[in-house]
C-alpha positions as CSV (number, residue, x, y, z in Angstrom):
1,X,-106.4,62.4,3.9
2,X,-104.5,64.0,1.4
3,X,-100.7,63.5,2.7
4,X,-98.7,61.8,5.0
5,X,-96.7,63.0,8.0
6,X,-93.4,61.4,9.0
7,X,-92.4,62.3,12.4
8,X,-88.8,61.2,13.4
9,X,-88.0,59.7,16.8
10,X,-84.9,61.1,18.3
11,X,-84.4,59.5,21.7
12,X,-83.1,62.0,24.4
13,X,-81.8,58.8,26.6
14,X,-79.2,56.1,25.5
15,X,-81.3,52.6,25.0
16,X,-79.3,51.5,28.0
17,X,-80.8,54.0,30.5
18,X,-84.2,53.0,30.2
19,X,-85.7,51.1,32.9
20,X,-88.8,48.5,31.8
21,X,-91.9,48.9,33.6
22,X,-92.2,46.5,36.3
23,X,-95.4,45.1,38.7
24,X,-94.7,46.1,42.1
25,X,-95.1,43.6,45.0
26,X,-98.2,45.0,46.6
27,X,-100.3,45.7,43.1
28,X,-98.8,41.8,42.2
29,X,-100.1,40.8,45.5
30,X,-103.6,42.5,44.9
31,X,-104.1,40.7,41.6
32,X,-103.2,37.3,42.8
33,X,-105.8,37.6,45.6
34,X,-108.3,38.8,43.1
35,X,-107.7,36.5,40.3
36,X,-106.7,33.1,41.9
37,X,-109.6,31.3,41.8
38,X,-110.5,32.3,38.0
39,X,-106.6,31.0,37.3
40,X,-107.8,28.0,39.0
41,X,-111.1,28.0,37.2
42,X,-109.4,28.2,33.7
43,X,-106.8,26.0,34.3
44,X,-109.0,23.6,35.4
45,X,-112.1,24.0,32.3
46,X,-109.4,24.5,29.7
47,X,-106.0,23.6,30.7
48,X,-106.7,20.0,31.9
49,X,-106.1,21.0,35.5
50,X,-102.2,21.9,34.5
51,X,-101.8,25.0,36.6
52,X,-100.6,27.4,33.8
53,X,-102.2,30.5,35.1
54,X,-102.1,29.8,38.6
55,X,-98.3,29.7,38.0
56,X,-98.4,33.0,35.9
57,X,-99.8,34.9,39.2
58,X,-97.4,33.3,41.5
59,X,-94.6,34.1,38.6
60,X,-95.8,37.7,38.4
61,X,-95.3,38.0,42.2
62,X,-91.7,36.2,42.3
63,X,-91.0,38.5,40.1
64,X,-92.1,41.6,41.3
65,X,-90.5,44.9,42.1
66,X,-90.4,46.1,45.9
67,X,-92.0,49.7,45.5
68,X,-93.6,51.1,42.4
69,X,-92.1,52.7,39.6
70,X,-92.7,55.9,38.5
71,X,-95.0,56.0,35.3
72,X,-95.1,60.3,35.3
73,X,-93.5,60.7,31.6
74,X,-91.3,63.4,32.8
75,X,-89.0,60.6,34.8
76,X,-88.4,58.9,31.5
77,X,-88.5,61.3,28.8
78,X,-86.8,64.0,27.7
79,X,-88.5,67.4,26.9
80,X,-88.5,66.5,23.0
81,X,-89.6,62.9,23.2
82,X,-92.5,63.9,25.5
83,X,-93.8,66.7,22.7
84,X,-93.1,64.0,19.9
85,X,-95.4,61.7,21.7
86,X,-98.1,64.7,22.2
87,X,-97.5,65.6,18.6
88,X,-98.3,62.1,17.7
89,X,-101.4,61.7,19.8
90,X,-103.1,64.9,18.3
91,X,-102.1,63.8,14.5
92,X,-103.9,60.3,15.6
93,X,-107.1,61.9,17.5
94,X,-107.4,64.5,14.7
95,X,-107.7,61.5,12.1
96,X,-109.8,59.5,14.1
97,X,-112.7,62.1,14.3
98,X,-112.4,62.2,10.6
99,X,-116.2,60.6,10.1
100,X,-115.9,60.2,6.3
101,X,-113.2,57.3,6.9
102,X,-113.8,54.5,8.4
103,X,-111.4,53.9,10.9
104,X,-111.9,50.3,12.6
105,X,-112.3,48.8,9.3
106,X,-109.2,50.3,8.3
107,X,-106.8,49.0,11.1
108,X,-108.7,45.6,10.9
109,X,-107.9,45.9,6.8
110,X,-104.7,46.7,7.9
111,X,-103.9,44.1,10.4
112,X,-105.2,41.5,8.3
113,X,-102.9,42.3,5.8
114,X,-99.9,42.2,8.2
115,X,-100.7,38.5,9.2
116,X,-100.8,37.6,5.4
C-alpha cells in the first residue's frame, strides 16, 4: 500500500439522539428457549453449578425492549454518515483482496501489539 487515507467522521446527529440497539422481548424470548439448557450445561461443567449464564438469559429478557428496533441505516444516519460508512467498507474490501499482503497475520500482528 503505498499511502494512507484519513477519512473524518462528522456525525449528522447530536451523541444524545442516538438510541442503543436493544434485544426485543420476543427474539430475547427465542434465545432463552433455545439456549437454556447449554446455560445450564456450562454453568454446571464450568461454573460450579453458580447459575451465571442462566442468569445472563433471564437478564437479557428483563431487560428487553417490547417491539424491535429498527436496524435500516437510514433511521439512524444521516445521508453523509451513511456514504462515510460505504466509503469505508470499499477502502477496507479493496485492501483485503490485496493477495500480496497478508492480511490475518497483520491484524493478529496488530492486535498483539495493542495488548502489549
Amino acid at each position: 500500500m503505498a499511502g494512507i487515507l484519513v477519512i473524518f467522521w462528522i456525525p449528522c446527529r447530536a451523541p444524545a439522539s442516538t438510541v442503543r440497539l436493544a434485544l426485543h422481548k420476543s427474539l430475547a424470548e427465542e434465545i432463552r428457549e433455545t439456549y437454556l439448557e447449554d446455560a445450564r450445561a456450562l454453568d454446571r461443567d464450568f461454573f460450579d453449578g453458580a447459575p451465571l449464564l442462566e442468569a445472563d438469559l433471564d437478564r437479557a429478557l428483563r431487560d428487553a425492549v417490547d417491539t424491535a428496533q429498527s436496524v435500516d441505516p437510514a433511521d439512524h444516519l444521516c445521508d453523509a454518515e451513511q456514504r462515510t460508512l460505504a466509503a469505508m467498507a470499499t477502502i477496507v474490501s479493496e485492501m483485503l483482496q490485496q493477495k500480496e499482503v497478508d492480511w490475518p497475520r497483520v491484524f493478529r500482528g496488530r492486535r498483539l501489539a495493542d495488548l502489549q
